[in-house]
mmCIF entry with sequence, helices, sheets and N, C-alpha, C, O atoms, coordinates in Angstrom:
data_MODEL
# 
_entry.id   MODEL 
# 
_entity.id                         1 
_entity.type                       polymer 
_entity.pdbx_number_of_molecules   1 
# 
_entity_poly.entity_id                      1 
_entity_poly.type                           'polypeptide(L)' 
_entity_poly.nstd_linkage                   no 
_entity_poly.nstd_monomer                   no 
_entity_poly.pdbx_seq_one_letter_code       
;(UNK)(UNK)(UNK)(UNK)(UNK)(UNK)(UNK)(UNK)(UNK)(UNK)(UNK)(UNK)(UNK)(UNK)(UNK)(UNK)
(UNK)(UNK)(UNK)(UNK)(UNK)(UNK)(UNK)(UNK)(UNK)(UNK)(UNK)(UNK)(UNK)(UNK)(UNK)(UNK)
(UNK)(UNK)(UNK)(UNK)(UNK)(UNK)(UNK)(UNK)(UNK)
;
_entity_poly.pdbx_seq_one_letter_code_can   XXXXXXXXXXXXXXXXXXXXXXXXXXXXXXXXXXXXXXXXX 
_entity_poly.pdbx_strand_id                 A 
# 
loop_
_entity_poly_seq.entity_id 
_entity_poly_seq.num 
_entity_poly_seq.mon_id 
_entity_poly_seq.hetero 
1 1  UNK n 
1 2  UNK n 
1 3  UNK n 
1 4  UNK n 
1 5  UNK n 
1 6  UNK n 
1 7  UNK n 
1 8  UNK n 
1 9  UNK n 
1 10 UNK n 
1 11 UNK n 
1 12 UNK n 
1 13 UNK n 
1 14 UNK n 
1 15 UNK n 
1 16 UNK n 
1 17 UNK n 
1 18 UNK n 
1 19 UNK n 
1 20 UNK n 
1 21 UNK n 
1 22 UNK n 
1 23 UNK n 
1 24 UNK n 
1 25 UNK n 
1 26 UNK n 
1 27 UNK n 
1 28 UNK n 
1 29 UNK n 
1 30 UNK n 
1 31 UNK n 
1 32 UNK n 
1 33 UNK n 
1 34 UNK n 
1 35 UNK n 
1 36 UNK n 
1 37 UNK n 
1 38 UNK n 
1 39 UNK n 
1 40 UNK n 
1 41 UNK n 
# 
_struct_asym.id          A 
_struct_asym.entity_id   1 
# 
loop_
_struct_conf.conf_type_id 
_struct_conf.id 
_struct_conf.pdbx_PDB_helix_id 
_struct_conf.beg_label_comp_id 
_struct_conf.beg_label_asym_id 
_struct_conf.beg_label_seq_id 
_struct_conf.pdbx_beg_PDB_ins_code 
_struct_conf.end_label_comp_id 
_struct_conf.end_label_asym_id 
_struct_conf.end_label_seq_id 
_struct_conf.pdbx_end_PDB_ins_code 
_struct_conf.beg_auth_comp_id 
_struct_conf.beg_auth_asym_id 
_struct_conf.beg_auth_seq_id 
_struct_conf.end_auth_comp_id 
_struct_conf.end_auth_asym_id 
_struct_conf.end_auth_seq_id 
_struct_conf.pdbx_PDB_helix_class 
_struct_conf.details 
_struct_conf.pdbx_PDB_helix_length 
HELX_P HELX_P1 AA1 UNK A 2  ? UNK A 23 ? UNK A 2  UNK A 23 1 ? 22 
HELX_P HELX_P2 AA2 UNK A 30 ? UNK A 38 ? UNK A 30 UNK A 38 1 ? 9  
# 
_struct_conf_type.id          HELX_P 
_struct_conf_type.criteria    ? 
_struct_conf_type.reference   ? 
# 
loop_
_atom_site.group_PDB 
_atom_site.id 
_atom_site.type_symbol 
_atom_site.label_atom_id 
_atom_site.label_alt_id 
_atom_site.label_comp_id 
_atom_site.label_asym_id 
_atom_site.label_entity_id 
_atom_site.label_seq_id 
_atom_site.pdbx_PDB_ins_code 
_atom_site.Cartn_x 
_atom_site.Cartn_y 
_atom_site.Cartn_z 
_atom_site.occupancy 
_atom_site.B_iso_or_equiv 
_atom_site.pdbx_formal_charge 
_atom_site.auth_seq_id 
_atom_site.auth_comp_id 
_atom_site.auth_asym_id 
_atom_site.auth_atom_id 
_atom_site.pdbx_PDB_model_num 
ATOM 1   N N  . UNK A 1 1  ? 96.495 -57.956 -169.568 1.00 0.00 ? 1  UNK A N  1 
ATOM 2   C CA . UNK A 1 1  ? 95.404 -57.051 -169.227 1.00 0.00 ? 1  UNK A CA 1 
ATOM 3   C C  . UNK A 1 1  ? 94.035 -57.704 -169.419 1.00 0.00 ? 1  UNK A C  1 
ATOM 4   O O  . UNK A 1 1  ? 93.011 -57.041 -169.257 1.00 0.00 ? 1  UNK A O  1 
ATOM 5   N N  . UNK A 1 2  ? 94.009 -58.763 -169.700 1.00 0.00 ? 2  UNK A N  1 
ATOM 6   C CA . UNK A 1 2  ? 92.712 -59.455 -170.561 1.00 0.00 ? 2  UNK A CA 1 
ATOM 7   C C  . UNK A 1 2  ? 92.195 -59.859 -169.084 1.00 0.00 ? 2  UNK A C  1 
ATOM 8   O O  . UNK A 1 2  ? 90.991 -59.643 -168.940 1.00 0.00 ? 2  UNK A O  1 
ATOM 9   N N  . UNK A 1 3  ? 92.805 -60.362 -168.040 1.00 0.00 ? 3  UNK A N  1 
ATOM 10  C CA . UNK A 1 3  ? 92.409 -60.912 -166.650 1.00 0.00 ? 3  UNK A CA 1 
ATOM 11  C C  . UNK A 1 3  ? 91.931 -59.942 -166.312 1.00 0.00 ? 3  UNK A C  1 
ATOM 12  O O  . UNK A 1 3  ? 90.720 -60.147 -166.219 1.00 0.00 ? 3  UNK A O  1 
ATOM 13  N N  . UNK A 1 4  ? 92.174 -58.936 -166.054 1.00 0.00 ? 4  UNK A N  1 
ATOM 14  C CA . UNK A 1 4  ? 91.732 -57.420 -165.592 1.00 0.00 ? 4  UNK A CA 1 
ATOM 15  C C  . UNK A 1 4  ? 90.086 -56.977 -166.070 1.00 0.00 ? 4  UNK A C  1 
ATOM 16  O O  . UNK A 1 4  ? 89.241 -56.484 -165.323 1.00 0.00 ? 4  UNK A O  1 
ATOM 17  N N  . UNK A 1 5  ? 89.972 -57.215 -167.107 1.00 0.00 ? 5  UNK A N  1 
ATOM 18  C CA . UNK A 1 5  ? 88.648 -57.106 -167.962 1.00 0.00 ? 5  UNK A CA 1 
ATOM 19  C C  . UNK A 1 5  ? 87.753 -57.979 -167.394 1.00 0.00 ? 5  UNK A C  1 
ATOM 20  O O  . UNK A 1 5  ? 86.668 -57.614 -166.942 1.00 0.00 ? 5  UNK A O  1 
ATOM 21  N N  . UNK A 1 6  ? 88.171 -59.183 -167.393 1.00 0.00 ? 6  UNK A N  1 
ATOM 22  C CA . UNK A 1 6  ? 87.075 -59.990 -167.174 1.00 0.00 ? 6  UNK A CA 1 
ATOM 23  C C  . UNK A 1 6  ? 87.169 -59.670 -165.442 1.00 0.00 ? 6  UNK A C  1 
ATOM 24  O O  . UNK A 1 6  ? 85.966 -59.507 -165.239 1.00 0.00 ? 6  UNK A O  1 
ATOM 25  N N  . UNK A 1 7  ? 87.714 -59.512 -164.311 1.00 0.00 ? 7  UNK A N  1 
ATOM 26  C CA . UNK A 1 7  ? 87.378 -59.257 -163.169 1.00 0.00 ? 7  UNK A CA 1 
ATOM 27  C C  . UNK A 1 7  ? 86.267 -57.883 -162.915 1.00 0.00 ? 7  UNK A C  1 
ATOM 28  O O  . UNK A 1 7  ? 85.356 -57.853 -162.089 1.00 0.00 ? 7  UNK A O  1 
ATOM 29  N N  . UNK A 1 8  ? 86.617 -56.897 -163.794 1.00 0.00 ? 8  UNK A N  1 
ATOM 30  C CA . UNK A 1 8  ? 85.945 -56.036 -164.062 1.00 0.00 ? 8  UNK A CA 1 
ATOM 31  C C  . UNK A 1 8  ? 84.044 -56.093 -164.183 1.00 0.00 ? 8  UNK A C  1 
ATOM 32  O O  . UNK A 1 8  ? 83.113 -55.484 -163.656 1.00 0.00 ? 8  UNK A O  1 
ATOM 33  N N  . UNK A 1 9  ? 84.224 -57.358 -165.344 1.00 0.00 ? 9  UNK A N  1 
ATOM 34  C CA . UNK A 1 9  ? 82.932 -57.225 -165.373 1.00 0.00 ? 9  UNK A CA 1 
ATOM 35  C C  . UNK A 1 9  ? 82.592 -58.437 -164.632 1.00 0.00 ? 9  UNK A C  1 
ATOM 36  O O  . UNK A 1 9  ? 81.471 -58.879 -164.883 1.00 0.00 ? 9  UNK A O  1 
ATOM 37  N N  . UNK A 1 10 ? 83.094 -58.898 -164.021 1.00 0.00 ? 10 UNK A N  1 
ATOM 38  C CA . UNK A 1 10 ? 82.787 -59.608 -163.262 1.00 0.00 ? 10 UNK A CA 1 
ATOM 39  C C  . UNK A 1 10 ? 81.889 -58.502 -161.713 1.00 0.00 ? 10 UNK A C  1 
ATOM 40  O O  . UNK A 1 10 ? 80.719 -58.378 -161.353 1.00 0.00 ? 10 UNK A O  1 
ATOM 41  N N  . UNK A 1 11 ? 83.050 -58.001 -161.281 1.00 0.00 ? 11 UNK A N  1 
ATOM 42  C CA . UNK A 1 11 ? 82.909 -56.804 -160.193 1.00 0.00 ? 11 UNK A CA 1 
ATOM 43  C C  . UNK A 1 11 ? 81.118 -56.213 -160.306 1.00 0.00 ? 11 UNK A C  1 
ATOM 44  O O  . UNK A 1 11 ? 80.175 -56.369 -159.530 1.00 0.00 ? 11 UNK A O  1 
ATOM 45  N N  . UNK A 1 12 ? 81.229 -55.492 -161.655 1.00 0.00 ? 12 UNK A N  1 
ATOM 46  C CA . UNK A 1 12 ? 80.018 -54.675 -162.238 1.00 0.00 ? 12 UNK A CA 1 
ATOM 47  C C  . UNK A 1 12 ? 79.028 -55.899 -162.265 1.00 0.00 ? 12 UNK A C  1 
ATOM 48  O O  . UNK A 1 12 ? 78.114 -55.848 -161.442 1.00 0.00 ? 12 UNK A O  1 
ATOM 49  N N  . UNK A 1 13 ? 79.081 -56.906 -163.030 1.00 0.00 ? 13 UNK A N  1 
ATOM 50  C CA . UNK A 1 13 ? 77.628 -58.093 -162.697 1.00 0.00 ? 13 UNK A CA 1 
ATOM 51  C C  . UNK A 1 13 ? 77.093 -58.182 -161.427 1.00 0.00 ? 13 UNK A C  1 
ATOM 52  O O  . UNK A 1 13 ? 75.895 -58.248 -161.150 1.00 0.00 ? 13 UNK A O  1 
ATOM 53  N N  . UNK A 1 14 ? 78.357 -58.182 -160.401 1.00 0.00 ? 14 UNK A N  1 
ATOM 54  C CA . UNK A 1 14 ? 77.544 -58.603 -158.951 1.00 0.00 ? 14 UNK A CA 1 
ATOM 55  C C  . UNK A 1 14 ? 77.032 -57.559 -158.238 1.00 0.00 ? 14 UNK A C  1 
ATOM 56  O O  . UNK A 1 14 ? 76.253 -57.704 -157.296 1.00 0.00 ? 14 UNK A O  1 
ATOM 57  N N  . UNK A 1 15 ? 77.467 -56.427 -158.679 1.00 0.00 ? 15 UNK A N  1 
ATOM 58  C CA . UNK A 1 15 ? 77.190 -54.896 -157.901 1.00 0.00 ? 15 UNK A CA 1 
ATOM 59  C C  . UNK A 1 15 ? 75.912 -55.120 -158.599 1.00 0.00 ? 15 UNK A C  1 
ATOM 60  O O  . UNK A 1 15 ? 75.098 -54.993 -157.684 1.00 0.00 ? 15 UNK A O  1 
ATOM 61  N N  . UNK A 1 16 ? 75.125 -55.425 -159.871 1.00 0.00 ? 16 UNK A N  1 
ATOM 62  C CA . UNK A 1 16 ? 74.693 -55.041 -160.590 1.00 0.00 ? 16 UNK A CA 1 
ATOM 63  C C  . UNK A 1 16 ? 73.161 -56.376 -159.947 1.00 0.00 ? 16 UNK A C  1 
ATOM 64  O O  . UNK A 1 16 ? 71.977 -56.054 -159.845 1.00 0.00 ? 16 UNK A O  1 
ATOM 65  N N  . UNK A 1 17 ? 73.670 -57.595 -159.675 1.00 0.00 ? 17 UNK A N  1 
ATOM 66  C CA . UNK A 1 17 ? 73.206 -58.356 -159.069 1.00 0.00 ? 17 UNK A CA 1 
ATOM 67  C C  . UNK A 1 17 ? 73.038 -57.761 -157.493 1.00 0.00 ? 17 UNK A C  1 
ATOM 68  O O  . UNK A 1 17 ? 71.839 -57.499 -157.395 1.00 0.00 ? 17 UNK A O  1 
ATOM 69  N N  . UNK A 1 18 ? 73.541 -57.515 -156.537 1.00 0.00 ? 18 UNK A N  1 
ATOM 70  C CA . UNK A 1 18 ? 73.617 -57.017 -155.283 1.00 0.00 ? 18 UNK A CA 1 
ATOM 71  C C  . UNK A 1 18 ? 72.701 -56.060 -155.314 1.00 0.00 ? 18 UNK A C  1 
ATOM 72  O O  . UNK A 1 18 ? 71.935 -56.170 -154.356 1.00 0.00 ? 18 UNK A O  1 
ATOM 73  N N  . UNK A 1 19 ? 72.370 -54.855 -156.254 1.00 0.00 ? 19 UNK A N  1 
ATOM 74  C CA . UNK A 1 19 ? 71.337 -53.461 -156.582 1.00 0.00 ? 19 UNK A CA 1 
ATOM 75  C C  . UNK A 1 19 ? 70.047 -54.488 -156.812 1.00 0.00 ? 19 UNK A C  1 
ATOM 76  O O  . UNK A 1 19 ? 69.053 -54.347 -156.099 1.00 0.00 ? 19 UNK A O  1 
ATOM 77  N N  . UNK A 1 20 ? 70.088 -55.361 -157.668 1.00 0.00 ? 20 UNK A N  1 
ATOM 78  C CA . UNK A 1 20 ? 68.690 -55.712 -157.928 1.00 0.00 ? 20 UNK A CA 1 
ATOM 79  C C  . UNK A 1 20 ? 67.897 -56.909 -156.704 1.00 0.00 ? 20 UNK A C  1 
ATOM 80  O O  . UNK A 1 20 ? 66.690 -57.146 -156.748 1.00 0.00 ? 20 UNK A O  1 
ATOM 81  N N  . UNK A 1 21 ? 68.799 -57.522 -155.720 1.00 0.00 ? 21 UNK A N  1 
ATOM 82  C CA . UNK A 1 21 ? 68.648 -58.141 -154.607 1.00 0.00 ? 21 UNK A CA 1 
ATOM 83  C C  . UNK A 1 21 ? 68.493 -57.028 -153.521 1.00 0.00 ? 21 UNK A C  1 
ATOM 84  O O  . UNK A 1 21 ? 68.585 -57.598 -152.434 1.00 0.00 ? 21 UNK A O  1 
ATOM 85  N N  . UNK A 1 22 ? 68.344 -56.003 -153.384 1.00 0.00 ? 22 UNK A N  1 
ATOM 86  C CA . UNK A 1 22 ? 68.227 -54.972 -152.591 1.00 0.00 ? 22 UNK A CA 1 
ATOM 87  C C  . UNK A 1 22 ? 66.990 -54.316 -153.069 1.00 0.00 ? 22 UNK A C  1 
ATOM 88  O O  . UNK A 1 22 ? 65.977 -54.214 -152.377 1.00 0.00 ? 22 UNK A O  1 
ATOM 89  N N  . UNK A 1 23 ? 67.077 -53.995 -153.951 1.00 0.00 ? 23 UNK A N  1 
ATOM 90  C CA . UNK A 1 23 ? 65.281 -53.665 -154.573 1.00 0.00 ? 23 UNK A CA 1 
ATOM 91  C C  . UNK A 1 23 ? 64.583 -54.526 -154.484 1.00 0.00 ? 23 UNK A C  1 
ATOM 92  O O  . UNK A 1 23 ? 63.502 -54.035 -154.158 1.00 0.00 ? 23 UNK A O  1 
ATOM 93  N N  . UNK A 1 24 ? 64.502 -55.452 -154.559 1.00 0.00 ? 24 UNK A N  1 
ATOM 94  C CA . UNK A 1 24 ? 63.718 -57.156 -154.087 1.00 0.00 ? 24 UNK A CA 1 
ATOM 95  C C  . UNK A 1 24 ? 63.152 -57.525 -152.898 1.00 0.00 ? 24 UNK A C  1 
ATOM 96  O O  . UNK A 1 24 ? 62.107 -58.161 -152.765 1.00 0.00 ? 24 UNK A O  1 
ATOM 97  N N  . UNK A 1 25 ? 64.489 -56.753 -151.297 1.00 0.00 ? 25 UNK A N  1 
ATOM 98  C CA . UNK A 1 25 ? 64.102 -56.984 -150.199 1.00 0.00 ? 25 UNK A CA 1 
ATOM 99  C C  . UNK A 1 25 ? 63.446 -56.081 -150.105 1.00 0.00 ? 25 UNK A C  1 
ATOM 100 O O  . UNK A 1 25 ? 62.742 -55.990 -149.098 1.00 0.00 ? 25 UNK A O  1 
ATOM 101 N N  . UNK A 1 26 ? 63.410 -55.082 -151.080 1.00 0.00 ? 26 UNK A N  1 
ATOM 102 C CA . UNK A 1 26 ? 63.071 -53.920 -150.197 1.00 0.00 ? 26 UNK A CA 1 
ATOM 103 C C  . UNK A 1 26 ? 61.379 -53.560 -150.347 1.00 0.00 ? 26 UNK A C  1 
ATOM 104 O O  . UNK A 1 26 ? 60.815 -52.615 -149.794 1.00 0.00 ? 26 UNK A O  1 
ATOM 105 N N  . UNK A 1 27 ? 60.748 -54.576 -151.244 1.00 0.00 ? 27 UNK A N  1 
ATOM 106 C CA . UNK A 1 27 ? 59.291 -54.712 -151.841 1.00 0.00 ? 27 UNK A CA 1 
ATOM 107 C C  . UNK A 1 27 ? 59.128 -55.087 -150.443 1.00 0.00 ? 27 UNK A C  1 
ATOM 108 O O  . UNK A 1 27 ? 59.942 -55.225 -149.530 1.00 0.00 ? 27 UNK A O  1 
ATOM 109 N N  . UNK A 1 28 ? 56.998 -55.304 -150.563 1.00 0.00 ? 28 UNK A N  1 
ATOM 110 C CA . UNK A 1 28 ? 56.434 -55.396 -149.745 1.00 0.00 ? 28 UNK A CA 1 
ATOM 111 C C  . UNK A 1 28 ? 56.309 -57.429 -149.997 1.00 0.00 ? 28 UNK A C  1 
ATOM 112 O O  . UNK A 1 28 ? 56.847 -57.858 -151.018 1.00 0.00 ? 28 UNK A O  1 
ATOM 113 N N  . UNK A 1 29 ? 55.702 -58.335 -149.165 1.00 0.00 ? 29 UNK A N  1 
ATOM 114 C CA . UNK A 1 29 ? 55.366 -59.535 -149.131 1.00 0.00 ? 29 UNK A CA 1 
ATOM 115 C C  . UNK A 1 29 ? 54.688 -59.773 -150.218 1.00 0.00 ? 29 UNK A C  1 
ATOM 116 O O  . UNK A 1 29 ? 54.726 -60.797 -150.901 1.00 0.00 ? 29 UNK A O  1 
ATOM 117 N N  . UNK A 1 30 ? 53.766 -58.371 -150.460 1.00 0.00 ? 30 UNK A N  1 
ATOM 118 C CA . UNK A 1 30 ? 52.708 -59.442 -151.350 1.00 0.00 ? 30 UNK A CA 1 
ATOM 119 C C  . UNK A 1 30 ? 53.149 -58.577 -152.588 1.00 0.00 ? 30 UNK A C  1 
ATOM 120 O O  . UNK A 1 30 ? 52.421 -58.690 -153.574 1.00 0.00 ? 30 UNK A O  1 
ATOM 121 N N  . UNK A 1 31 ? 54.335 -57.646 -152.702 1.00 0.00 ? 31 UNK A N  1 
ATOM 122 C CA . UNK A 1 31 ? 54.979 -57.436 -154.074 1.00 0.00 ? 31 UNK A CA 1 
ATOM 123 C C  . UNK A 1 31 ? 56.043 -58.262 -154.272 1.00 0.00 ? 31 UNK A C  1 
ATOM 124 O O  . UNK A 1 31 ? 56.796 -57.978 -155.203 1.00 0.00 ? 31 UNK A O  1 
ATOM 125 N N  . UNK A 1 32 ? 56.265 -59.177 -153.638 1.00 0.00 ? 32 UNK A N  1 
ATOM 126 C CA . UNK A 1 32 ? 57.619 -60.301 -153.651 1.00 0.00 ? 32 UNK A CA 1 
ATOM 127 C C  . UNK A 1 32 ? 56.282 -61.769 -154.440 1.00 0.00 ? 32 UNK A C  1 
ATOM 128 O O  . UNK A 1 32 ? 56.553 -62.679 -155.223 1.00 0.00 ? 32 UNK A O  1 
ATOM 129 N N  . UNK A 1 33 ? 55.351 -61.525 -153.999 1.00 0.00 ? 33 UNK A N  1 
ATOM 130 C CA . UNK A 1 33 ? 54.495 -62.809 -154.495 1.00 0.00 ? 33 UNK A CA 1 
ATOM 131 C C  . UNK A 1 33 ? 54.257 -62.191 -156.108 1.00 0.00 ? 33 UNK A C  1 
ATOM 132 O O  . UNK A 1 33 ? 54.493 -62.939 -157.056 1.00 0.00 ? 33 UNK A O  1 
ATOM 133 N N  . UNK A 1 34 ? 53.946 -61.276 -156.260 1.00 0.00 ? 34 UNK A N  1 
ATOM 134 C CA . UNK A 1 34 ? 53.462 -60.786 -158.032 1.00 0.00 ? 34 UNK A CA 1 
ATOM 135 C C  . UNK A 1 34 ? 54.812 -61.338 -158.698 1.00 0.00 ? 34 UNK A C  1 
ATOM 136 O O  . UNK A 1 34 ? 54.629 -62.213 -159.544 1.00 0.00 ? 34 UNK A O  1 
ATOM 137 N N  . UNK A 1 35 ? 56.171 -60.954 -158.442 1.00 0.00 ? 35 UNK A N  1 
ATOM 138 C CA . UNK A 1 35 ? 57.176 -61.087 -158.892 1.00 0.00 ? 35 UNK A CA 1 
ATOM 139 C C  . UNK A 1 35 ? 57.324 -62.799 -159.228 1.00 0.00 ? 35 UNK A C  1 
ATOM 140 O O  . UNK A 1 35 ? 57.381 -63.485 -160.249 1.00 0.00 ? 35 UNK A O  1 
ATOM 141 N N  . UNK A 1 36 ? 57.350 -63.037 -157.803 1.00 0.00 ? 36 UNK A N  1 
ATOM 142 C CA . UNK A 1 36 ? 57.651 -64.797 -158.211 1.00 0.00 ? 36 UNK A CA 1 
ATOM 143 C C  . UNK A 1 36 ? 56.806 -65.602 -159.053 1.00 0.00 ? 36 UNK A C  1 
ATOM 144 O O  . UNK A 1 36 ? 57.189 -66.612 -159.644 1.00 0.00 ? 36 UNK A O  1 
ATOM 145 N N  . UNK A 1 37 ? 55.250 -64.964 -159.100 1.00 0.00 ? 37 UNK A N  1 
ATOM 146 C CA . UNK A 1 37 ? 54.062 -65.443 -159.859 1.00 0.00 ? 37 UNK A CA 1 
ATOM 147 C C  . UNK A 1 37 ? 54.438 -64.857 -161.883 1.00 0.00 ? 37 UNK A C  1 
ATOM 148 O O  . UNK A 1 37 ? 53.933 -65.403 -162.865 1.00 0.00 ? 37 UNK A O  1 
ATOM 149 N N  . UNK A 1 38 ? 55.308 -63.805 -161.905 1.00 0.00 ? 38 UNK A N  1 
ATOM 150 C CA . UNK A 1 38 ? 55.733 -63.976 -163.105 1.00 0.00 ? 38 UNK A CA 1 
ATOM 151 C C  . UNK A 1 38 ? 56.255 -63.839 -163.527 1.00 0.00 ? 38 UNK A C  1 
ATOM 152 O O  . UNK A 1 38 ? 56.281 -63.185 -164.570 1.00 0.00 ? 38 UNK A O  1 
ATOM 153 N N  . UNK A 1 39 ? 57.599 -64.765 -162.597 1.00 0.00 ? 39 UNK A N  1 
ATOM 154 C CA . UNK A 1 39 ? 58.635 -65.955 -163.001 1.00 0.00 ? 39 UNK A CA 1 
ATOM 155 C C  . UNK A 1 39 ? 58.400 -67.024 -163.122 1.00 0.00 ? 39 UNK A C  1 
ATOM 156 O O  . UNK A 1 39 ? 59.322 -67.829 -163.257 1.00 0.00 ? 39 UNK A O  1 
ATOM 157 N N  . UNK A 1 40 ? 57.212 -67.387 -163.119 1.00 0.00 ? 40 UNK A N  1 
ATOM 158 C CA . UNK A 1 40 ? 56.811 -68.882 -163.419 1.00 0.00 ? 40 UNK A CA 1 
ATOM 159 C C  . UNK A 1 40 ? 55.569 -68.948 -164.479 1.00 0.00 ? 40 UNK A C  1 
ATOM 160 O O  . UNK A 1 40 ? 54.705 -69.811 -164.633 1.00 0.00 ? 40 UNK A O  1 
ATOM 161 N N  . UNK A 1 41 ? 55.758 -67.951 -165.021 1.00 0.00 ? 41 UNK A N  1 
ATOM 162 C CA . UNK A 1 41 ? 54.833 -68.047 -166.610 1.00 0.00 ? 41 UNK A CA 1 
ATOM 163 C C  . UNK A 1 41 ? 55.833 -68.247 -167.340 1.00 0.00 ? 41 UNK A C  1 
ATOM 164 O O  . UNK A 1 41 ? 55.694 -68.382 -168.555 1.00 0.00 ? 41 UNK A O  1 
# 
């Protein structure tokens, strides 16, 4: 059952990744520039 678990959260990370890449596209150009400007502080 231990394989099962880890596919699990595997599953939930990328859904979880996939939700926050969808809120990302879904900004405007110049709210995609604030973002990338502080990821690099």
């Amino acid at each position: 059952m231990g394989n099962i678990a880890g596919y699990r959260k595997a599953w939930i990370d990328a859904e979880s990744y996939l939700s926050r890449l969808d809120e990302y596209d879904s900004k405007s150009d110049e709210a995609k520039e604030i973002v990338i400007s502080q990821q690099e502080i």
